[in-house]
N, C-alpha and C positions, 0 to 999 in steps of 0.2 A: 534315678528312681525317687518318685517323691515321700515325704514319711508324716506319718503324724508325728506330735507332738504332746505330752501329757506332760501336766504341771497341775500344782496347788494355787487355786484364784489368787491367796494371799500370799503366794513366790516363797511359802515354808519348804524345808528341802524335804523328801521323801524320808522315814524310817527307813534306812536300807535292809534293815534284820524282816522288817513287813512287809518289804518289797519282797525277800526272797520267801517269806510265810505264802503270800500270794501264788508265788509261781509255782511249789510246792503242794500247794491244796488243790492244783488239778492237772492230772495226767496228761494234756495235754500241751501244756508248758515243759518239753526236755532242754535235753542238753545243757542245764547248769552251769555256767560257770563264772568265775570272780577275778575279778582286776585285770581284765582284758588287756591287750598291750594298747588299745585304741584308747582307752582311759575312763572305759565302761566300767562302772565298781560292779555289775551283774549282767551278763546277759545271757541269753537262752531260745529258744526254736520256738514258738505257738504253732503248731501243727494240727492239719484236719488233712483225712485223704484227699493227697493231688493239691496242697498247697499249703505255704506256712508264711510266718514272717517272723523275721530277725525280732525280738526286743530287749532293748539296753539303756539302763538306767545308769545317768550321767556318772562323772569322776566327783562331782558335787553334792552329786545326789537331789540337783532340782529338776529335771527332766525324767521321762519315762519315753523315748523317741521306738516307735515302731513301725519296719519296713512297710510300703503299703503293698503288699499284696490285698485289696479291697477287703473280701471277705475275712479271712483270720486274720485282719488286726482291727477290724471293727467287734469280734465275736472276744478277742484278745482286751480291747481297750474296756469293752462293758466287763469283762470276768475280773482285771485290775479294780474300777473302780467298786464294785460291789463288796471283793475279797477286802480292798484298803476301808471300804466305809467312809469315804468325805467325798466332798464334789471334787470334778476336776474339769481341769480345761483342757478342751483340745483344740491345737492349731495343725493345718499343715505346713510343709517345710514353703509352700511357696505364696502362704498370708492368704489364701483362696478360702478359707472356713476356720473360724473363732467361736467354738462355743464350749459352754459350760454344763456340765452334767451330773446329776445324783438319781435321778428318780426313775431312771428309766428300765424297764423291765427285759427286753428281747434287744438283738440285735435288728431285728425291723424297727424298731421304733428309734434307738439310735441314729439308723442311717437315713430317717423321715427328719428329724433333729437335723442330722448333717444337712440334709439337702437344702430343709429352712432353715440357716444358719446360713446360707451361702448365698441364700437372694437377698437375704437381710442387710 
């Protein structure tokens, strides 16, 4: 399954206490939980009816990696960066799209981002 990948352009490691503020500030991030045995210091469910994706923020705490179920981890990666307030980057796990993001308002506009990020 391929996954995205969220990081800070300038490879700062995540706030983990902000990382969990985020998933916490909307009901739709469950299942909580901390120091995975996988070596996730967080991870948690992004859910919408009829589909979700895994998200797990490294043992580093420089990654934010989230399963790609398409829709809810593109609906997931815009509610991260808006809650965190900085840009972020996103790659997939198999180097197919590298882009960086702040401004962007809906999840359409996102995945038009994605899509020109990938011919680029």
């Amino acid at each position: 399954m391929q996954k995205l990948l969220l990081f800070k352009p300038d490879l700062t490691p995540f706030d983990p206490m902000a990382v969990e503020r985020a998933f916490r500030s909307c009901a739709d991030f469950k299942d909580l939980r901390f120091d995975e045995p996988g070596g996730a210091l967080l991870e948690c469910q992004y859910t919408e009816p009829g589909a979700w994706s895994t998200i797990r923020l490294s043992g580093d705490a420089s990654t934010i990696s989230l399963s790609f179920a398409w829709g809810p981890a593109i609906r997931a990666a815009l509610l991260i960066q808006k809650f965190l307030g900085v840009p972020l980057r996103m790659v997939t796990s198999d180097n197919s799209l590298d882009l960086t993001y702040s401004d962007i308002s809906t999840a359409a506009e996102l995945e038009a981002a994605m899509d020109n990020a990938r011919r680029s």
